[in-house]
VOGU-3710 file (C-alpha; in Angstrom, 3 decimals, decimal comma):
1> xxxxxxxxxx> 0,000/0,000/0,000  1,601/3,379/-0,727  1,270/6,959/0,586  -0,892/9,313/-1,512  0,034/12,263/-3,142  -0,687/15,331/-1,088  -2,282/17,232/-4,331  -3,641/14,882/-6,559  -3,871/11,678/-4,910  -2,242/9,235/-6,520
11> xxxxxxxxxx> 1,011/6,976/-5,816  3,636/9,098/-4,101  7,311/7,507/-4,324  8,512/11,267/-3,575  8,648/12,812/-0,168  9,497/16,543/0,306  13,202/16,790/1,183  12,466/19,585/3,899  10,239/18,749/6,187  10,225/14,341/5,224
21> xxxxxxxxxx> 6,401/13,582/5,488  4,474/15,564/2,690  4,555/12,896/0,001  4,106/13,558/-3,815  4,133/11,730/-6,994  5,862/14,209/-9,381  7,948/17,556/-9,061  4,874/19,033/-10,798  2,846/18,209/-8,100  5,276/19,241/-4,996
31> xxxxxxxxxx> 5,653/22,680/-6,799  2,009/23,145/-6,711  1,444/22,426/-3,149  4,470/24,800/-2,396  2,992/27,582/-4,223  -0,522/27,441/-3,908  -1,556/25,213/-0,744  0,512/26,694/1,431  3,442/23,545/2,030  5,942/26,322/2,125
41> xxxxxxxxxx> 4,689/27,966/6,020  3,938/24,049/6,883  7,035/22,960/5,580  9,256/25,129/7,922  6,620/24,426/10,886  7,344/20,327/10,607  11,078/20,919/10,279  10,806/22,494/13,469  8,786/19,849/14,941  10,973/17,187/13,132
51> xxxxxxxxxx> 14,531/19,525/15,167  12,341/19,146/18,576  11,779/15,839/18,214  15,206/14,884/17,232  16,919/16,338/19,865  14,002/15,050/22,694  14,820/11,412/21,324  18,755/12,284/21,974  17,957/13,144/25,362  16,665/9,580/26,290
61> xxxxxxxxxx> 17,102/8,732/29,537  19,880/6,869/31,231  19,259/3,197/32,278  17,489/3,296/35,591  19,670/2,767/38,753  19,859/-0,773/40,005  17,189/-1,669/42,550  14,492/0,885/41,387  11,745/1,028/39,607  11,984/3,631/36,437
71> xxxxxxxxxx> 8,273/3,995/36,662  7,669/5,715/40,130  11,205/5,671/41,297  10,141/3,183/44,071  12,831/1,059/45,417  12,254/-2,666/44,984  11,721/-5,082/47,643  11,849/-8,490/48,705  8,716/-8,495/50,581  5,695/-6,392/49,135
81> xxxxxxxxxx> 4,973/-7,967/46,054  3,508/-5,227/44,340  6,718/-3,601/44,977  9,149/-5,879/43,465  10,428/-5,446/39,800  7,717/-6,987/38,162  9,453/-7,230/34,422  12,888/-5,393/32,591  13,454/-4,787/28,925  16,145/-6,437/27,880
91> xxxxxxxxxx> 16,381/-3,579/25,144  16,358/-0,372/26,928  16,869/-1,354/30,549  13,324/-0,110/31,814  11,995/-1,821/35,207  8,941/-1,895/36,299  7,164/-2,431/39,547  3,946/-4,632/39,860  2,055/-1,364/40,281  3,491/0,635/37,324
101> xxxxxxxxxx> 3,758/-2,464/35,010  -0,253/-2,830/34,980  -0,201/1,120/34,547  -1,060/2,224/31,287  1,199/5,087/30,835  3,964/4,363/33,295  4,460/0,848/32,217  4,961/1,224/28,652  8,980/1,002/28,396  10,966/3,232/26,214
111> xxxxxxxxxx> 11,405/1,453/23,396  9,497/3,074/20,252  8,569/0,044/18,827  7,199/-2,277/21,467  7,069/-2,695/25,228  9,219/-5,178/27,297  9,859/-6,822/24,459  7,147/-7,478/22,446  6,775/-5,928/19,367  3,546/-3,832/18,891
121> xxxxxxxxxx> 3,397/-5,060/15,428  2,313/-8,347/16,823  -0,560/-6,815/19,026  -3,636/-5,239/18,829  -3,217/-1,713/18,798  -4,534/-0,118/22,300  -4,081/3,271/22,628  -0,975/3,097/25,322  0,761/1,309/22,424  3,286/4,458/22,764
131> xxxxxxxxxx> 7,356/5,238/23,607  7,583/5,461/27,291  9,972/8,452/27,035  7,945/10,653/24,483  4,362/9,405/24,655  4,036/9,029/20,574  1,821/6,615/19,897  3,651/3,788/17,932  1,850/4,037/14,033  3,281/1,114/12,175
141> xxxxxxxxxx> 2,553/-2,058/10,616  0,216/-4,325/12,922  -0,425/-8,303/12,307  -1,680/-9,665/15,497  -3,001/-13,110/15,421  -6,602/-14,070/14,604  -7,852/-14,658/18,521  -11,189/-15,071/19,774  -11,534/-12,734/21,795  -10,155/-9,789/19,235
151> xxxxxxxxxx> -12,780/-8,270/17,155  -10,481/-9,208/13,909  -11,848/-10,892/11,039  -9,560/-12,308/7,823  -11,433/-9,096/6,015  -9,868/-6,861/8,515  -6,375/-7,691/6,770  -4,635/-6,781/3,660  -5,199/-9,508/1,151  -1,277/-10,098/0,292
161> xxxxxxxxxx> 1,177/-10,864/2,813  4,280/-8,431/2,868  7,274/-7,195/5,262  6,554/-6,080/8,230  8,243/-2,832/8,345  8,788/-3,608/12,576  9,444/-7,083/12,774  10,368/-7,857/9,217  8,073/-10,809/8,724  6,261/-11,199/5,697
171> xxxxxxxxxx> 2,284/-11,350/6,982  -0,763/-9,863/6,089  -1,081/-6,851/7,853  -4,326/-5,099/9,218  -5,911/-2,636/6,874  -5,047/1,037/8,219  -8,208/1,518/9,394  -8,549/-1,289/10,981  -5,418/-0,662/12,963  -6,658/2,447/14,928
181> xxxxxxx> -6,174/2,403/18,389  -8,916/1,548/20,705  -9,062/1,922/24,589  -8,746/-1,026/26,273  -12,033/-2,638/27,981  -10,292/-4,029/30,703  -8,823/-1,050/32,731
//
């Protein structure tokens, strides 16, 4: 499935060299939007936002001190079970209490493209399916397996399998708007 062109619609293998996300199919097309819908003001404004968010995701975090959880800060112990470390990612060192683990927000690690490990390409999308660190939501690929209790049918996916731009499996993916997030039922 590609991106459509900002102007006309179609196919667009070009993205604006400025700002990275308006996407067009021809020079013809990115000239227009430049001169006459106004990319040039938005342009500058997402370069900004682009510089912001760069330098946010170079100010990650060090890995938490040992014995505490990165959640709350609490220190773990031996006794209370709902304060001992309830999980670590082995990718970016995040540990979790059994309070902030079942937290929506505050268990969410900081890795951008799952949580504790598993990839969010492989789950349903909720809408805490975000980077710990920066709270964006995590907006790729999804291809979580046909269960019960999800509301997924095989019409909810794409009809050919292809990479997962996460993972890197090859799977059918959900259709894009099937992969909104929802808020999850449970909490």
């Amino acid at each position: 499935m590609s991106v459509p062109c900002a102007v006309c619609g179609q196919a667009a293998p070009l993205a604006c060299s400025g700002c990275k996300t308006s996407r067009y199919c021809s020079p013809e097309c990115q000239l227009v939007d430049w001169q006459k819908h106004g990319h040039k003001k938005a342009c500058k404004i997402q370069q900004q936002l682009n510089a912001l968010n760069a330098e946010q995701e170079a100010r990650r975090p060090p890995r938490p001190p040992a014995g505490r959880c990165t959640g709350c800060n609490v220190q773990f112990t031996k006794t209370d079970r709902e304060y001992q470390c309830a999980g670590t990612c082995k990718d970016c060192g995040y540990k979790a209490c059994g309070i902030c683990i079942s937290h929506d927000r505050r268990g969410t690690c900081y890795c951008t493209t799952g949580n504790f490990g598993r990839p969010y390409c492989k789950m349903p999308p909720y809408d805490y399916h975000a980077d710990g660190w920066t709270g964006r939501m995590y907006t790729g690929d999804r291809h979580p397996p046909l269960l019960s209790w999800e509301p997924y049918t095989e019409a909810d996916f794409e009809a050919e399998p292809r990479k997962c731009g996460t993972c890197g499996e090859v799977v059918r993916m959900l259709k894009p708007e099937r992969a909104v997030p929802r808020r999850n039922s449970l909490w």
